[in-house]
C-alpha positions in Angstrom: -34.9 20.3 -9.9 -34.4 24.2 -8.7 -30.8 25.6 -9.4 -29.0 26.2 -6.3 -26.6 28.9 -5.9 -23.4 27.5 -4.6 -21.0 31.2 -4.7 -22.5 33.9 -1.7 -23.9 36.5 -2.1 -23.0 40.2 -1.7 -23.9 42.5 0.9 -24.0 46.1 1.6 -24.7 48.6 4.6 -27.8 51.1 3.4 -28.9 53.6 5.0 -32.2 51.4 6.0 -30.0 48.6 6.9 -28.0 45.9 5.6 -28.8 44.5 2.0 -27.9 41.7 0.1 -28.1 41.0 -4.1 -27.1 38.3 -6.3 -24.7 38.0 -9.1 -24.1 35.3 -11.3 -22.0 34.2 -14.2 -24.5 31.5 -16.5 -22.6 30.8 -19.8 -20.6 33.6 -20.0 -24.2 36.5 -19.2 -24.1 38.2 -16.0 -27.0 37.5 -13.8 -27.5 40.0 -11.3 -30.0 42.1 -9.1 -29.9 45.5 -7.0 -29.2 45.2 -2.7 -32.8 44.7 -2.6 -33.1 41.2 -0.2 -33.3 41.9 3.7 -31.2 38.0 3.9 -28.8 35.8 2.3 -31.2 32.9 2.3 -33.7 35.5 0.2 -31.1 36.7 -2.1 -29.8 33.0 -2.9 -33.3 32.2 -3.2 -33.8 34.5 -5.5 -30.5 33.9 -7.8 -31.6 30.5 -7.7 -35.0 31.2 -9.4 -33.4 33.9 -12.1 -31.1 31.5 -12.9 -33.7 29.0 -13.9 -35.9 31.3 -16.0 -33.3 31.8 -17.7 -32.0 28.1 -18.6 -35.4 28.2 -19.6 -36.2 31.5 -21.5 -33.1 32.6 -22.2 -34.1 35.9 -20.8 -31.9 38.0 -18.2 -35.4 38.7 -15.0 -35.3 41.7 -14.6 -35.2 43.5 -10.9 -35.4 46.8 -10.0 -34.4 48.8 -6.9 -37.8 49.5 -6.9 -38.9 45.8 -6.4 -41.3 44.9 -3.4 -38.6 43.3 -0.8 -39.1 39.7 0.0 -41.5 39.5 3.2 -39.0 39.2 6.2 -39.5 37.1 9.4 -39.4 37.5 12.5 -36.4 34.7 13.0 -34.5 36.7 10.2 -35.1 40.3 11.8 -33.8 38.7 15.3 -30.7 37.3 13.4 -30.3 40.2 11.5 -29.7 41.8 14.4 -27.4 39.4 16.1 -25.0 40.3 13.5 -25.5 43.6 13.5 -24.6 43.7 17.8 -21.6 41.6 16.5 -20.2 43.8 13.6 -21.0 46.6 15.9 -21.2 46.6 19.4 -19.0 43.0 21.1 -19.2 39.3 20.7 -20.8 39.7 24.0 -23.7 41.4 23.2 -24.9 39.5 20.6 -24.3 36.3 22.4 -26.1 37.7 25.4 -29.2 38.7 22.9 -28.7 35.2 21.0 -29.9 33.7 24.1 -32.5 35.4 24.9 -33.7 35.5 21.5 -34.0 32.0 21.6 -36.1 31.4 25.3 -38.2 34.1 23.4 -39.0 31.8 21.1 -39.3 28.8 23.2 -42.9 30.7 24.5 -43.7 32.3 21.0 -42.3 29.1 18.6 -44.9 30.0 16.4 -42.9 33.8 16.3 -40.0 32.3 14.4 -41.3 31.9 10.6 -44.0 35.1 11.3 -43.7 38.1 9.1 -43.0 41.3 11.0 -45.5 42.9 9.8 -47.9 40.4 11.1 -47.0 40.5 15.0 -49.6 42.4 17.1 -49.4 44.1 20.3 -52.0 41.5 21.7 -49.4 38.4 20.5 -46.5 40.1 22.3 -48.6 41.4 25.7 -50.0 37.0 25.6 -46.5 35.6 25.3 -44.8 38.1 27.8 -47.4 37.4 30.3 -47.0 33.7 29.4 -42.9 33.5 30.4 -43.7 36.2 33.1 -46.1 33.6 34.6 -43.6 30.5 34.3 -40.7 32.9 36.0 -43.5 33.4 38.9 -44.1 29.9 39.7 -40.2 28.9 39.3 -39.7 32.0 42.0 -37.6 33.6 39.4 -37.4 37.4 38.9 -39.9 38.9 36.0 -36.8 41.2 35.0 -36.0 38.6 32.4 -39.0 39.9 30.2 -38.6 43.3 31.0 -35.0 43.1 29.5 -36.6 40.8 26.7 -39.1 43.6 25.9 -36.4 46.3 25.3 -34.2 44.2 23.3 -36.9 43.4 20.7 -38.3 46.8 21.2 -35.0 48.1 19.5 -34.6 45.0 17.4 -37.6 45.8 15.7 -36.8 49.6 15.6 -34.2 49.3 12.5 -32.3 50.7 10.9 -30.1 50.7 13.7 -27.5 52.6 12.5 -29.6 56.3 13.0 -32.2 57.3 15.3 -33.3 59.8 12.4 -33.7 57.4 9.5 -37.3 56.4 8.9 -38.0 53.6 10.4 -37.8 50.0 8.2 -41.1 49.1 10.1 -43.7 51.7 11.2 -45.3 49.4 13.6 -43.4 48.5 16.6 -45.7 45.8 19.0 -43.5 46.0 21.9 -43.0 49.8 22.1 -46.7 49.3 23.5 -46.4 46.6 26.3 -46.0 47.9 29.8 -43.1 46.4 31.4 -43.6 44.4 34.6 -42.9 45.7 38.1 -39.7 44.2 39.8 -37.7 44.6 42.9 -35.0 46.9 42.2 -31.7 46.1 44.2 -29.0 48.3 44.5 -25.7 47.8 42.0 -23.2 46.3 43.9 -20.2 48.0 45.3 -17.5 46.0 47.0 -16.8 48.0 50.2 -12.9 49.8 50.7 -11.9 46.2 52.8 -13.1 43.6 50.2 -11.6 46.2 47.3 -8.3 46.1 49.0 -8.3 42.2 49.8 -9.1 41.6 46.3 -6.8 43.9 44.8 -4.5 42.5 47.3 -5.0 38.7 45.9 -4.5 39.4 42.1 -1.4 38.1 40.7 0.9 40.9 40.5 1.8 42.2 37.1 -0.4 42.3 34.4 -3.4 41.0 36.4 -3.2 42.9 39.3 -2.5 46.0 37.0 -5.4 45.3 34.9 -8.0 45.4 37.6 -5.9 48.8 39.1 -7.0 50.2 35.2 -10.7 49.7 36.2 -10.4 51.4 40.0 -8.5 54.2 37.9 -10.5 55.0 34.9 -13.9 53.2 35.5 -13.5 51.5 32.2 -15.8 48.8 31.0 -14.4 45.5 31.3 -14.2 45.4 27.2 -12.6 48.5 26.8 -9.9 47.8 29.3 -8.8 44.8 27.5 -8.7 46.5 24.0 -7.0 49.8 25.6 -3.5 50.0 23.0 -0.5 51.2 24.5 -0.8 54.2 21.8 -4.0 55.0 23.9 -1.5 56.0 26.8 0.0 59.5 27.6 2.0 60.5 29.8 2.0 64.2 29.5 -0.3 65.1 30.4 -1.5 61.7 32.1 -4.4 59.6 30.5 -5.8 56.7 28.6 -8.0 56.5 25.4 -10.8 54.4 26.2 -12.7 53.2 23.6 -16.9 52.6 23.3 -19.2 51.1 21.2 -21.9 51.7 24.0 -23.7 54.7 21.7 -26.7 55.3 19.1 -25.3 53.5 16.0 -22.8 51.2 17.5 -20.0 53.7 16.0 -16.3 53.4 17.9 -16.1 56.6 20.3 -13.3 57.7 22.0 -13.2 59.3 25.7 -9.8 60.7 27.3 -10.2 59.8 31.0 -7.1 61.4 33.1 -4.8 59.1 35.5 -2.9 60.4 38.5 1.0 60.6 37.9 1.8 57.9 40.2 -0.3 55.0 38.0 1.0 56.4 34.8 4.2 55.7 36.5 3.6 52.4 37.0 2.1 52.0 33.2 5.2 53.1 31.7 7.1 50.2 33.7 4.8 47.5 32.2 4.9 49.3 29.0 8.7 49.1 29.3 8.6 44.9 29.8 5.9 44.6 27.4 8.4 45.1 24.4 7.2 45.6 20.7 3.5 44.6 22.3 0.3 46.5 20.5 -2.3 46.0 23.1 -1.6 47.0 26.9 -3.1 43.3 28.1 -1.8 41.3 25.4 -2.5 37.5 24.5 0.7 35.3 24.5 2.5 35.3 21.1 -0.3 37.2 19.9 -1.4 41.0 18.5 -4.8 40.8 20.0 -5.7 41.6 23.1 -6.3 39.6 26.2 -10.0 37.2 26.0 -12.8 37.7 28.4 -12.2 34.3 29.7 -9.1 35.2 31.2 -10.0 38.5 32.6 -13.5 36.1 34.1 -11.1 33.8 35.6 -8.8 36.3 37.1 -11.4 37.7 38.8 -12.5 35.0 40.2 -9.3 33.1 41.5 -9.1 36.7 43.2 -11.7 37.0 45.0 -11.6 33.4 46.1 -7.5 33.8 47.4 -9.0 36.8 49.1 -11.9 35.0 50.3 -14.6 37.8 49.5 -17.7 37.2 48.1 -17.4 36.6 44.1 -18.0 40.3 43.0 -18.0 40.9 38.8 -15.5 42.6 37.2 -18.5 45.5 36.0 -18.3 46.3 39.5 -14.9 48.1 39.6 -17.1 50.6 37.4 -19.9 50.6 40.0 -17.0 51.2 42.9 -15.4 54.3 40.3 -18.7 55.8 39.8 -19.1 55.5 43.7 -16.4 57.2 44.8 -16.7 59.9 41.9 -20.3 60.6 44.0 -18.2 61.0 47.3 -16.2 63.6 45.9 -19.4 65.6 44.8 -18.3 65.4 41.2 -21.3 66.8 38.9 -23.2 64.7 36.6 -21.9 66.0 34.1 -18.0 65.1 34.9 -19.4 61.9 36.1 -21.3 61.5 32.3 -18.1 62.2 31.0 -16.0 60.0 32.9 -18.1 56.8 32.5 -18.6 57.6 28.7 -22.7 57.5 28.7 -24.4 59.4 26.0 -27.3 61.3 27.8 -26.9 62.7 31.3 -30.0 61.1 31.8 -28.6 57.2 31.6 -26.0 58.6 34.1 -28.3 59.8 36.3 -30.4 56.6 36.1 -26.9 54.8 36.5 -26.0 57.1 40.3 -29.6 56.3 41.5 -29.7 52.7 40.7 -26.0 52.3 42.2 -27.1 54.5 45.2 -30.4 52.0 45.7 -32.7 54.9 45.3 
């Protein structure tokens, strides 16, 4: 019967992604390899087999850097990437591309045990058509695919970590697929009443000052709750906000001003909040408030104020609004919202706009 390894193995961020090796102690000889395997399972696979060649040889395998890597899968690419949105991006975003990910593969099932290297542009354009066709007949929007497309498209694009690296795999099949035509609708915008009425409905305190951050700053919903109360000044007035939302999932910091009057009203909360770290900060806690309870916030407001359930994203959408009735360039507007390219911002006041 095979060895099993029972101790994990070691990993390690390269610069063509993350890497994992083996390393065993077998009656008192080291056995251990480079960061050659793309997976745990393949690096425990491996130790498992070097550690029976040499129960039976007596012979350390040997493994160089230089060693052809274990042929990945599709299903371990996908997961690979999972973490990767976790470690680097939010919890959110790999649970959002967790579950697509897996209705992907509830049209492709045969996808999941696939070597990359084996997918072809004719596989992916059958099985997008395939889900597209289902979505048709259920009356559901196409934009599901489209959004599946892009995800894979930069799942299969790794390393992730730099644009400039070369590329893990050459061959990218959905880089070639057309995405499907949809109906575009306009981002929504809660108008000035509902805004108010909402506002208006919040709990006062940290809940009603939480959603004020948003109108203020037009911070994601994610970097509002991690915002520190070292990220506040007060001379002169602003916030740190803080993004993962760029090429490489690195942490990047924006300064976005604040009018006296809410700074103001920050250093009150600031005052009651005592030895707190985080500005919205979880009850006995040093970590900062869950997306659960900013969810449900939002929606007991909007139900006391009897509007329309609006996301919480959409205080962005109504920052970036106003931003565009004060003429602001794109540039300041960029800069405010903390995109990367002027051209995501651009695509961001047309698509909020309904153009």
């Amino acid at each position: 019967m095979p060895w099993r390894s029972t101790l994990p193995v070691e990993k390690k961020k390269l610069s063509n992604g993350t890497r994992y090796r083996y390393r065993k102690l077998v009656k008192g000889v080291h056995i251990r390899s480079p960061f050659v395997f793309p997976t745990s399972k393949a690096a425990a696979t491996a130790e498992a087999e070097a550690v029976q060649q040499f129960m039976i040889t007596g012979k350390i395998p040997s493994i160089s850097s230089d060693t052809p890597e274990p042929t990945e899968t599709i299903h371990q690419l996908l997961n690979r990437r999972i973490q990767w949105l976790r470690d680097h991006r939010s919890q959110r975003h790999a649970r959002d591309n967790n579950d697509l990910f897996r209705q992907v593969f509830k049209f492709a099932p045969e996808w999941e045990d696939l070597p990359v290297q084996d997918l072809t542009a004719e596989a992916v354009s059958k099985w997008a058509d395939k889900w597209a066709e289902d979505l048709t007949k259920r009356g559901k929007s196409r934009l599901r695919v489209n959004k599946a497309l892009v995800n894979l498209q930069a799942a299969f694009n790794c390393p992730w970590e730099s644009r400039r690296a070369e590329r893990t795999y050459a061959y990218n099949p959905f880089a070639l697929i057309e995405r499907y035509s949809i109906e575009k609708k306009a981002k929504r915008v809660p108008t000035i009443r509902q805004a108010k009425k909402v506002l208006k409905a919040a709990q006062a305190g940290e809940k009603r000052l939480f959603i004020e951050v948003q109108i203020e700053t037009g911070a994601r919903p994610g970097e509002a709750m991690k915002i520190k109360i070292s990220d506040v000044s007060f001379s002169p007035p602003s916030i740190v906000l803080y993004t993962r939302k760029k090429r490489g999932g690195s942490l990047t910091p924006r300064r976005v001003p604040i009018s006296k009057e809410f700074a103001d009203r920050l250093k009150r909360w600031i005052r009651k909040s005592g030895n707190s770290v985080y500005l919205f900060q979880q009850d006995g806690r040093e970590e900062p408030r869950t997306e659960r309870w900013a969810l449900n916030l939002q929606m007991k407001a909007c139900k006391d104020a009897k509007v329309p359930y609006f996301t919480l994203h959409c205080w962005r959408h109504w920052h970036a609004s106003k931003l565009v009735r004060e003429k602001k360039s794109l540039v300041q507007i960029k800069e405010r919202l903390g995109h990367e390219s002027i051209s995501t911002t651009d695509k961001y006041i047309h698509d909020l706009m309904g153009v």
